[in-house]
C-alpha positions as MATLAB code, in Angstrom:
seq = 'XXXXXXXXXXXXXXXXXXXXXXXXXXXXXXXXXXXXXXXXXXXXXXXXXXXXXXXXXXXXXXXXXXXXXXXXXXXXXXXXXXXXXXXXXXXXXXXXXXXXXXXXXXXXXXXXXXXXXXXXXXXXXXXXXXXXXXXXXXXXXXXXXXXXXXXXXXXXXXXXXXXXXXXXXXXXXXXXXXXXXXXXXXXXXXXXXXXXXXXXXXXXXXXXXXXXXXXXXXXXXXXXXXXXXXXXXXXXXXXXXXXXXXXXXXXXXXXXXXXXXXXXXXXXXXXXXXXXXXXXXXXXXXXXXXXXXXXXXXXXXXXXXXXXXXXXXXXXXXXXXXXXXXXXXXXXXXXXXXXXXXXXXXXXXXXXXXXXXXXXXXXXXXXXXXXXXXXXXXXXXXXXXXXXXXXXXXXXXXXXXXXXXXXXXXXXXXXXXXXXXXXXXXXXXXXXXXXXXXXXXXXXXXXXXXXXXXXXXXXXXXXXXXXXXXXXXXXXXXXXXXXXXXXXXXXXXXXXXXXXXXXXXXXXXXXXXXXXXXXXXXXXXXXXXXXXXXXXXXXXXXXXXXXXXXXXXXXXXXXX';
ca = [
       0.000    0.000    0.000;
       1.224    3.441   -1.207;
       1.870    5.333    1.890;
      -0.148    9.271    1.878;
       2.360   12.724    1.692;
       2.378   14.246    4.981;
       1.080   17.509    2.893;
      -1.756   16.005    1.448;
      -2.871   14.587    5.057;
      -2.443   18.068    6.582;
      -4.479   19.714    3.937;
      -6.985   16.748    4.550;
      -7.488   17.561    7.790;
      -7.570   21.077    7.066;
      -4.595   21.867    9.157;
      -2.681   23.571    5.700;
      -3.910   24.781    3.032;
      -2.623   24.316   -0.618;
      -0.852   27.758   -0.793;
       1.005   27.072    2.756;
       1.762   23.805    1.395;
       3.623   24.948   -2.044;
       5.597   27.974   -0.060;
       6.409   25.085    2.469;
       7.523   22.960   -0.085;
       9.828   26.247   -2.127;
      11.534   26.849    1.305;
      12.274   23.150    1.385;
      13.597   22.782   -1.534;
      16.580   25.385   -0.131;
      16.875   24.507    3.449;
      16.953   20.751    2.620;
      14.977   20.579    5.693;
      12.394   18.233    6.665;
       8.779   19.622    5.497;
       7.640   19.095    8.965;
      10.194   21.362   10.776;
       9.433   23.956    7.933;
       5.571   24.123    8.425;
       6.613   24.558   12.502;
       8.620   27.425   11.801;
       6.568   29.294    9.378;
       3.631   28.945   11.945;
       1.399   27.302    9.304;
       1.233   24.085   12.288;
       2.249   22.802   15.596;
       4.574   20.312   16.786;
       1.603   18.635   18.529;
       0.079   18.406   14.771;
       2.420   17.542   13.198;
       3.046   14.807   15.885;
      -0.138   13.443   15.113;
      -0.123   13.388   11.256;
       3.135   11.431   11.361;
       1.484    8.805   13.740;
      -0.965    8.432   11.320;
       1.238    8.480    8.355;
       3.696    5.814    9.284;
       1.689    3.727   11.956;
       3.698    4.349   14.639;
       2.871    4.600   18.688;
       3.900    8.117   20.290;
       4.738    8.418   23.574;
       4.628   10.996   26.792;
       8.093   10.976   27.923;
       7.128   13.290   30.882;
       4.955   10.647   31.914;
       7.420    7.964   31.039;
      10.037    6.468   33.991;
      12.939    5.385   31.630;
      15.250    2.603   33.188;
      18.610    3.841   33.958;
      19.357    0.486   32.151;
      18.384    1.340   28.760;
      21.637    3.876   28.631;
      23.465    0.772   27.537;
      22.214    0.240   24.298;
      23.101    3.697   23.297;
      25.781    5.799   23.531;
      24.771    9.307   24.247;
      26.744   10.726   21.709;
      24.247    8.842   18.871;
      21.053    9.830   20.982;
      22.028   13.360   21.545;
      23.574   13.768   17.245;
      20.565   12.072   16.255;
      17.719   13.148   18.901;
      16.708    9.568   19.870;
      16.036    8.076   23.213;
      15.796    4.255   24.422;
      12.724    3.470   26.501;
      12.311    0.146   26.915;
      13.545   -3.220   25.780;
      11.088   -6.057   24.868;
      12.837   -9.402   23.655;
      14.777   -8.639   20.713;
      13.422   -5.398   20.220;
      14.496   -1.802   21.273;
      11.929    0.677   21.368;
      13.242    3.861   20.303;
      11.596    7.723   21.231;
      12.579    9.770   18.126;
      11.834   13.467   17.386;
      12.175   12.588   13.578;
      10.630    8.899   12.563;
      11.304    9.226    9.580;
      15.164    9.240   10.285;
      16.282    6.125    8.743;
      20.083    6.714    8.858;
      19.346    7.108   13.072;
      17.430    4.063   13.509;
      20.052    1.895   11.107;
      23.068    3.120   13.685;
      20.625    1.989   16.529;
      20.127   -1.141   15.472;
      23.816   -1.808   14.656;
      24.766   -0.460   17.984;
      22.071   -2.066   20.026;
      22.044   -5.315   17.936;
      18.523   -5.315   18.292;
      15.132   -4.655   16.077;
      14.297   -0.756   16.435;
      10.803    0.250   17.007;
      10.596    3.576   16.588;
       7.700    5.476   18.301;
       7.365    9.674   17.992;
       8.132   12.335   20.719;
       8.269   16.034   20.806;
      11.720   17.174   20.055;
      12.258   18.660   23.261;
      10.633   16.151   25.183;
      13.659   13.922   23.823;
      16.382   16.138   24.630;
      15.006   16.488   27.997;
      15.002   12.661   28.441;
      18.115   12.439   26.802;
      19.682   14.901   29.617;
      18.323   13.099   32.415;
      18.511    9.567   31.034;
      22.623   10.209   31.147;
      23.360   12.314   33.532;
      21.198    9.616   36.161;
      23.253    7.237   34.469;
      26.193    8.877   35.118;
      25.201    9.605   39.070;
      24.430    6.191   39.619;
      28.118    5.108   37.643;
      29.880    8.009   40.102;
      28.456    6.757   43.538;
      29.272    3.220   42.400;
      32.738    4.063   41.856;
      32.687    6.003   44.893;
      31.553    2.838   47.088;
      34.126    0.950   44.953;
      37.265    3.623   45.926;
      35.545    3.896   50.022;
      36.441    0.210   49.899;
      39.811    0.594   50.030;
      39.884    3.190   52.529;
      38.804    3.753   55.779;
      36.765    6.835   57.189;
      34.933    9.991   55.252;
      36.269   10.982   52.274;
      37.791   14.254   52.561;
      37.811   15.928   49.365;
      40.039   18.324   50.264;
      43.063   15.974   50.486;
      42.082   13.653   47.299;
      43.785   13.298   44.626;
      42.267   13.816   41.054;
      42.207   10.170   40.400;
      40.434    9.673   43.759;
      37.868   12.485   43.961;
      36.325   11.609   39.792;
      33.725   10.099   40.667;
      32.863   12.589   43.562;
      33.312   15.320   40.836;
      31.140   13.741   38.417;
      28.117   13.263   40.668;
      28.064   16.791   41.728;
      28.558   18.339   38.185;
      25.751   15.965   37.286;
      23.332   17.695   39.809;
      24.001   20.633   38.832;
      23.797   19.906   35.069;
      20.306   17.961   35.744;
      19.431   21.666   37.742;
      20.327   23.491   34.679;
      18.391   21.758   32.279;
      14.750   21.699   34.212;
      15.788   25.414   34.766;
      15.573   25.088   38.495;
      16.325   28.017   40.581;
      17.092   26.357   44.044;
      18.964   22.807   44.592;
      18.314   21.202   48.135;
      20.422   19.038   49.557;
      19.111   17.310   52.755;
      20.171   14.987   55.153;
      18.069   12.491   56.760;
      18.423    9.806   59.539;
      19.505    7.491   56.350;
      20.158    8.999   53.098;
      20.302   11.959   51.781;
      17.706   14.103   49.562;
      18.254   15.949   46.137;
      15.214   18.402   45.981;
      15.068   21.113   43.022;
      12.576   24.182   42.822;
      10.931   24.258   39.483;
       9.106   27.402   38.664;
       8.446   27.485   42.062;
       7.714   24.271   43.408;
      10.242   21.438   45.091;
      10.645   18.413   42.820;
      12.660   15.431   44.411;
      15.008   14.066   41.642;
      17.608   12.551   43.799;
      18.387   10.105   46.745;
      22.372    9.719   47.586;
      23.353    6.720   50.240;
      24.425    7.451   53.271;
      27.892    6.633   52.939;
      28.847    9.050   50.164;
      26.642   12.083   51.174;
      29.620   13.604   53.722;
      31.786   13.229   49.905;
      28.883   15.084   47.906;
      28.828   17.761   50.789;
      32.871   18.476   50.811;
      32.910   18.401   47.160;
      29.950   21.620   46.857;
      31.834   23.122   50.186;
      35.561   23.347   47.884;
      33.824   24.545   44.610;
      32.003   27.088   47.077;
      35.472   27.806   49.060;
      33.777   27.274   52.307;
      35.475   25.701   55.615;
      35.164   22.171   54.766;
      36.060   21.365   58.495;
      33.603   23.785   60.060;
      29.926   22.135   60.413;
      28.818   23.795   63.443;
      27.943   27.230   62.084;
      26.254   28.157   59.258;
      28.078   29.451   56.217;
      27.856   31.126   52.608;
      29.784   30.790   49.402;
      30.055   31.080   45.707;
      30.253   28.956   42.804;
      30.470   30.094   38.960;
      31.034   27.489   36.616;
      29.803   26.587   32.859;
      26.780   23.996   32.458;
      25.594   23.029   29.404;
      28.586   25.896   27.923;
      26.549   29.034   29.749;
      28.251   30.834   32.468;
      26.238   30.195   35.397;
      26.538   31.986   38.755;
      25.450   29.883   42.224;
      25.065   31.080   45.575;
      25.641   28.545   48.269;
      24.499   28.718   51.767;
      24.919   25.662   54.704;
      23.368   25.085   58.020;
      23.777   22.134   60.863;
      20.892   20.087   61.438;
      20.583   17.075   63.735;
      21.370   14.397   60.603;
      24.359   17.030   59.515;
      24.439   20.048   56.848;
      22.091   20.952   54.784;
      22.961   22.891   51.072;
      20.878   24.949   49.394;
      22.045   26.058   45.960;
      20.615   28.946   44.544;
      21.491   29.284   40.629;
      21.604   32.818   39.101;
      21.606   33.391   35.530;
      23.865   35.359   34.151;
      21.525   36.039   30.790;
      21.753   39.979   30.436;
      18.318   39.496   28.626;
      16.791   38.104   32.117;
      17.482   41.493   34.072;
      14.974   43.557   32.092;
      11.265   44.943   32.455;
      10.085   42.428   30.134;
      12.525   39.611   31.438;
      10.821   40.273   34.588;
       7.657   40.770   33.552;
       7.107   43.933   33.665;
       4.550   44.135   30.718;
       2.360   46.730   30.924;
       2.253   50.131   30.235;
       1.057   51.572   33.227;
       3.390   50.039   35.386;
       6.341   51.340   33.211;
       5.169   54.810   33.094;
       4.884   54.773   36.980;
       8.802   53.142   36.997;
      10.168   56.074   34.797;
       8.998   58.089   36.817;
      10.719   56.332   40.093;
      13.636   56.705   38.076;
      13.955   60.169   37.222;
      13.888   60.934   40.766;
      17.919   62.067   41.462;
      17.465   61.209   45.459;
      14.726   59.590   47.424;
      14.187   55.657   48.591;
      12.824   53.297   45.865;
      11.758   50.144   48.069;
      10.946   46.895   46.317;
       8.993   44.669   48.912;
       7.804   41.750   48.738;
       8.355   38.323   50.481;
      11.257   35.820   49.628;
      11.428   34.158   46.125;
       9.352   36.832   44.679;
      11.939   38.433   42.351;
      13.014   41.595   44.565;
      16.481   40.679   43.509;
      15.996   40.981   39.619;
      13.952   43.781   39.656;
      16.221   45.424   41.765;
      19.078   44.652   39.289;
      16.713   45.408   36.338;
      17.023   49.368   37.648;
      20.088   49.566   38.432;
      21.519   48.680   34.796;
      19.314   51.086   33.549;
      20.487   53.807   35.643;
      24.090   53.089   35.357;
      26.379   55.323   33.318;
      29.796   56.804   33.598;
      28.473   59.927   35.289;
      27.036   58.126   38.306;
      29.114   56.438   41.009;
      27.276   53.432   41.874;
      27.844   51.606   45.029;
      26.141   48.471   46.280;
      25.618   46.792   50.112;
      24.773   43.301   49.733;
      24.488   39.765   51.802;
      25.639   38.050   49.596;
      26.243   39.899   46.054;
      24.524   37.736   44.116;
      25.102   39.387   40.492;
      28.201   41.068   39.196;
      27.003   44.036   37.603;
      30.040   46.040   35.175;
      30.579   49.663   36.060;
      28.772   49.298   39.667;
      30.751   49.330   42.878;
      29.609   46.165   44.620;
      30.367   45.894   48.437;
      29.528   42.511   50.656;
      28.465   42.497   54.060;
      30.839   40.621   56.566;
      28.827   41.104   60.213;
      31.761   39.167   61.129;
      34.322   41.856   61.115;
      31.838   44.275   61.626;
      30.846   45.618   58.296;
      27.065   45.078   58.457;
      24.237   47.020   56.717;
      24.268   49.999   58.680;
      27.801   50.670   59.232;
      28.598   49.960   55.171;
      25.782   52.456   54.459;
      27.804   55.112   56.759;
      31.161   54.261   54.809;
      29.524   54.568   51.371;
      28.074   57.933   52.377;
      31.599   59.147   52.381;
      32.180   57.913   48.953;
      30.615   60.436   46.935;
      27.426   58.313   45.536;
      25.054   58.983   43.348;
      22.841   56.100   43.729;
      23.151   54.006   46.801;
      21.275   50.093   46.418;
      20.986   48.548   50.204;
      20.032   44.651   49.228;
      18.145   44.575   52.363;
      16.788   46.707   55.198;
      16.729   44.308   57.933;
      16.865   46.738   60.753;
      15.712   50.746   62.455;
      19.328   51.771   62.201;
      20.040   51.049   58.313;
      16.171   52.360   57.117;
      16.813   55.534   59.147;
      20.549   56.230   57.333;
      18.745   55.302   53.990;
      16.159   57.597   54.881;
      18.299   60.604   55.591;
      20.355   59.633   52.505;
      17.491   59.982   50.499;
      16.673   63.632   51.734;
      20.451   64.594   52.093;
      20.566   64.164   47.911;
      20.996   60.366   46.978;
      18.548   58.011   45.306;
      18.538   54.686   47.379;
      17.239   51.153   45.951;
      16.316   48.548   48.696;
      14.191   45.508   49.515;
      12.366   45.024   52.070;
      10.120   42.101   53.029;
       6.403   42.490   53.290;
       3.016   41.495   51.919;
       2.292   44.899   49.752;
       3.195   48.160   48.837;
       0.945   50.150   51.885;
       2.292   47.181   54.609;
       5.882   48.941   53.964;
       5.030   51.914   55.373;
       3.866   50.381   58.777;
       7.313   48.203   58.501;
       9.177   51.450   58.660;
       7.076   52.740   61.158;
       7.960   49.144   63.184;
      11.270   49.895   62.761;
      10.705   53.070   64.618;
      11.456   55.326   61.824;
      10.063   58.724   62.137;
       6.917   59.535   60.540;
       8.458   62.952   58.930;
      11.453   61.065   57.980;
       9.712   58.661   55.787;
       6.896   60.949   54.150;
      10.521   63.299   53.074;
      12.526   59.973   51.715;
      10.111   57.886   49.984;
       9.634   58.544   46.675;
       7.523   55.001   46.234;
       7.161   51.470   46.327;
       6.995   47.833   43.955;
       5.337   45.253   45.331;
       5.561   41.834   43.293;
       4.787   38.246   42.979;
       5.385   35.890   41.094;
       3.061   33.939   38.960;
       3.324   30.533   36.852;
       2.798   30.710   33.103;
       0.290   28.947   30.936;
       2.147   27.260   29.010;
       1.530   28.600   25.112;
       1.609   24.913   23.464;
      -1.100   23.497   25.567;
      -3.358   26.308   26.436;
      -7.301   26.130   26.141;
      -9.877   27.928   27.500;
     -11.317   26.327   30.864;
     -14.121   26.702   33.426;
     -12.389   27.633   37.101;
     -13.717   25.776   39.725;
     -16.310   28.084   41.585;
     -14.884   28.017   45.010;
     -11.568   28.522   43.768;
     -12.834   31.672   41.641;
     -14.694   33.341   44.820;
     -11.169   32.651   46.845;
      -9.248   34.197   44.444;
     -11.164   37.214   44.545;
     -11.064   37.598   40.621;
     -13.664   39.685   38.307;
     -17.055   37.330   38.167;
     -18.012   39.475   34.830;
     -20.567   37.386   32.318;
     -18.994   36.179   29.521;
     -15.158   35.956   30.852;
     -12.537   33.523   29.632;
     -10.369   31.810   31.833;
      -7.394   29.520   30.486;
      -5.309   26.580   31.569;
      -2.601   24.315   30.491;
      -3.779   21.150   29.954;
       0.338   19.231   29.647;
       1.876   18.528   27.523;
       5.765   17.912   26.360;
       6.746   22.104   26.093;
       5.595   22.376   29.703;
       6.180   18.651   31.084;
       2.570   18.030   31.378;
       2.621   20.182   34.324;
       0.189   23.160   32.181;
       2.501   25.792   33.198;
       5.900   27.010   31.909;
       8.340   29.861   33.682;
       6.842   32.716   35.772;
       6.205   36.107   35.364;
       5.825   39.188   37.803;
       2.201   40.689   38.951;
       3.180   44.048   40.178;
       2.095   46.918   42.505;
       3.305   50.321   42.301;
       3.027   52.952   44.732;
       4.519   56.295   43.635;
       4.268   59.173   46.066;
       2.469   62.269   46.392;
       2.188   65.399   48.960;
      -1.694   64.216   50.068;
      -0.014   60.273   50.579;
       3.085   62.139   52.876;
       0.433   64.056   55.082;
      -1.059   60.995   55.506;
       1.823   59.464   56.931;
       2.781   62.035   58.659;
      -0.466   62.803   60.538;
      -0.499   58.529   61.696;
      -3.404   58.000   59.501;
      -3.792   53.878   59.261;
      -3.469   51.543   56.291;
      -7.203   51.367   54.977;
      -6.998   55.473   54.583;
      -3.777   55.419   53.259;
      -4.869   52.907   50.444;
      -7.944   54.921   49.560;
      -6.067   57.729   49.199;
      -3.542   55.869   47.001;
      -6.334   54.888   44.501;
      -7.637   58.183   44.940;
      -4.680   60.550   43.790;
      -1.953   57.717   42.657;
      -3.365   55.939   40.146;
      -2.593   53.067   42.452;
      -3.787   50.001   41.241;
      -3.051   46.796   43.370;
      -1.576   43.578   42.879;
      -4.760   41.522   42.503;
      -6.149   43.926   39.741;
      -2.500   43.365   37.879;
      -3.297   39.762   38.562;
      -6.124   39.825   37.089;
      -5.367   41.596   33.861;
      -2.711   38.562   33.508;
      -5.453   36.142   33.636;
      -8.237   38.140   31.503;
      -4.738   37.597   28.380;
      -4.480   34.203   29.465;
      -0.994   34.643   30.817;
      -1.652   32.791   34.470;
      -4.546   30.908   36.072;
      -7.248   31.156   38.649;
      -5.523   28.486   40.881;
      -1.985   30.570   40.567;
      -4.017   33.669   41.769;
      -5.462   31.822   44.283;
      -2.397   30.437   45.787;
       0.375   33.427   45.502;
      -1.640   36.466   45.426;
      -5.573   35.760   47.059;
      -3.825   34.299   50.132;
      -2.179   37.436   51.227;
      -4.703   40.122   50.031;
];
């Protein structure tokens, strides 16, 4: 039986039509590339239909390999150099046959070097091309964990006591060296922004944070996790002797050939230390409005105009993992120059910024917030960014900073925008000081994605919609992620910011100043400011489709 063109299927099912098809087939005919991975990149399909037509076309099974545990085993029947050349995966082994995930089926030269290599009948089935290089990643990097820590049983044999990387030789600490640099290649690829490593009365746990939830990928034995912990501890130049007291380090190495910047932080617990890894990208394109997700107007007008303040406190607030960090960054690149001296307080400095003088806190010897914010006042600044005001003393200094002629940046965590100013008043800084200094005041969460390959329009469930405190208007369209490979079936890929911005004005300072409480103080913001709060912002993001209900529900609706 003749087999049917993918073309004329697509235009069958009224995916293409016959123009799309013929300017497919031109563009072809000069790329040399498959007619599939044209009609994906001229938009006229998706990789999900085209998926589909080529199951159809050749009679061949596809498979969810998000869904899909793949056997450590089946790295053995081939190499990783073949799967990762020709995008192929091995999932599972049946008798004389290897079945064989492929982002291109109809790769004939791929499955013929499978075969040979595997010495066994290939059955291919059909995956989403990055669905395969994901399982291709952590297929072999598992493998090559679970290869390390046998070699570093094998090695503990012949030796007595805990490893001590410190005194190994390269020979002796390979193994050690590939298990870590696995972990931190598998955090790289599922773009994870926190490792944790945690001991337990047994073993020990690999956790990662995935747009913003804790994913356990890992389990080390308990004879090798005091080898894994000495091993981060020297990349991070921390006391590998000292596990009493807590401690913080760096690490900046290449994964995957991108520079790649990681904060390290330990604590003592009662089954030993615990690591968490934070990993910072160093992608310049990250540290902007939009990388943050700063996306509409509105909320950019109201940041130029924080900006062209020459002196005054900017405070970003907000509570931990909510992107304070970035968006502090994000304004201080745009207001650096070679006119303006730049200085930084930080604990720790978590991104090198070019042109910026960048100072690190060391309570140790002294040089905390408050007493660094004293020295840099003697240093001619410009603009002064405090990473954190933790304390009376340092938000009084930045506040008479601000009115003596310097614009300060600083975080400080609390629920919203109009909860900052009752912080500073906690911190028993005067009213009059704070109506003078502030100038005004981002608030931000952050929200999952819908994923854009799997998104559909949905119906929220009703308790969850009155929770969230959404609009109820007729007619509305909520959407969802229903999974698929782009997102790992999980409906939801990266995160972007929902933002409130407070800016200033001489009816919000007498406010302040005469001790008038939070509910006046917001009215008066939505009054005179324009203010619009972080649930409305929220809810624009949902009305485009951007986040859900649920995400609302649970980041935003909880603190409101």
């Amino acid at each position: 039986m003749k087999q049917k063109r993918l073309g004329d299927m697509l235009i069958a099912q009224n995916l293409i039509t016959e123009e799309q098809l013929t300017e497919a087939l031109a563009k072809q005919k000069k790329s040399r590339e498959r007619l599939g991975a044209v009609l994906i990149a001229e938009g006229f399909i998706t990789e999900t239909q085209l998926m589909e037509a080529l199951k159809d076309q050749l009679g061949i099974d596809y498979i969810d390999l998000n869904s899909y545990n793949i056997d450590p085993e089946m790295a053995r029947f081939i190499p990783r150099a073949l799967a990762k050349s020709a995008e192929i995966v091995p999932v599972k082994a049946v008798k004389d046959s290897l079945f064989l995930a492929m982002a291109d089926p109809m790769n004939f030269m791929a499955i013929e070097q499978a075969g040979d290599t595997s010495h066994r009948r290939v059955v291919p089935m059909i995956a989403s091309r990055r669905a395969v290089n994901h399982a291709i990643s952590i297929l072999y990097e598992n493998v090559g964990a679970a290869e390390a820590m046998a070699q570093m049983r094998e090695e503990a044999g012949f030796r007595e006591g805990t490893v001590d990387a410190a005194a190994e030789s390269p020979e002796e600490e390979g193994p050690t060296i590939r298990l870590v640099n696995s972990i931190l290649e598998r955090a790289y690829v599922e773009n994870c922004s926190d490792i944790h490593i945690e001991p337990t009365e047994g073993d020990m746990v690999i956790r990662m944070r995935i747009d913003g939830r804790l994913h356990k990928v890992l389990t080390i034995p308990p004879d090798l996790k005091d080898s894994v912990i000495s091993r981060l501890k020297v990349m991070a130049r921390l006391d590998i002797v000292e596990r009493r007291i807590p401690q913080d380090g760096r690490i900046r190495m290449k994964l995957k050939d991108h520079d790649t910047d990681m904060r390290v932080n330990t604590i003592p617990t009662i089954y030993g230390e615990k690591l968490c890894i934070r990993l910072l990208g160093r992608d310049d394109r990250l540290l902007s409005r939009s990388g943050i997700g700063m996306i509409f107007p509105e909320d950019n007008a109201k940041v130029d105009r924080l900006l062209s303040n020459t002196s005054g406190v900017i405070m970003i607030v907000g509570p931990t993992g909510s992107g304070k960090t970035s968006t502090m960054f994000t304004l201080i690149k745009e207001l650096l120059s070679e006119s303006t001296n730049l200085v930084t307080l930080e604990d720790p400095v978590e991104y090198n910024i070019p042109g910026a003088t960048q100072v690190q806190i060391n309570e140790k010897v002294g040089l905390t917030f408050a007493s660094g914010l004293r020295a840099i006042l003697r240093q001619d600044p410009d603009i002064i960014c405090v990473g954190e005001i933790r304390d009376g003393e340092t938000a009084e200094i930045a506040m008479r900073a601000a009115i003596t002629g310097h614009l300060v940046i600083t975080t400080v965590h609390t629920e919203d925008a109009v909860t900052a100013i009752d912080r500073l008043k906690d911190m028993k800084v005067e009213p009059y000081l704070i109506a003078a200094g502030l100038r005004g005041i981002i608030s931000q969460r952050l929200l999952r994605r819908v994923c854009e390959k799997c998104r559909k329009t949905a119906v929220p469930d009703e308790k969850t919609l009155e929770l969230s405190g959404l609009s109820r208007r007729p007619g509305r369209i909520f959407y969802r992620g229903e999974g698929c490979d782009n997102c790992f079936s999980t409906g939801y890929r990266g995160r972007i910011g929902a933002f409130e911005i407070l800016v200033m004005n001489d009816r919000l300072r007498r406010c302040i100043t005469s001790g008038g409480d939070k509910q006046t103080f917001r009215e008066l913001a939505k009054e005179s400011g324009g203010y619009i709060t972080m649930l409305e912002n929220a809810d624009r993001l949902v009305e485009q489709g951007i986040t859900t209900v649920e995400e609302v529900c649970r980041t935003i609706a909880a603190t409101d």
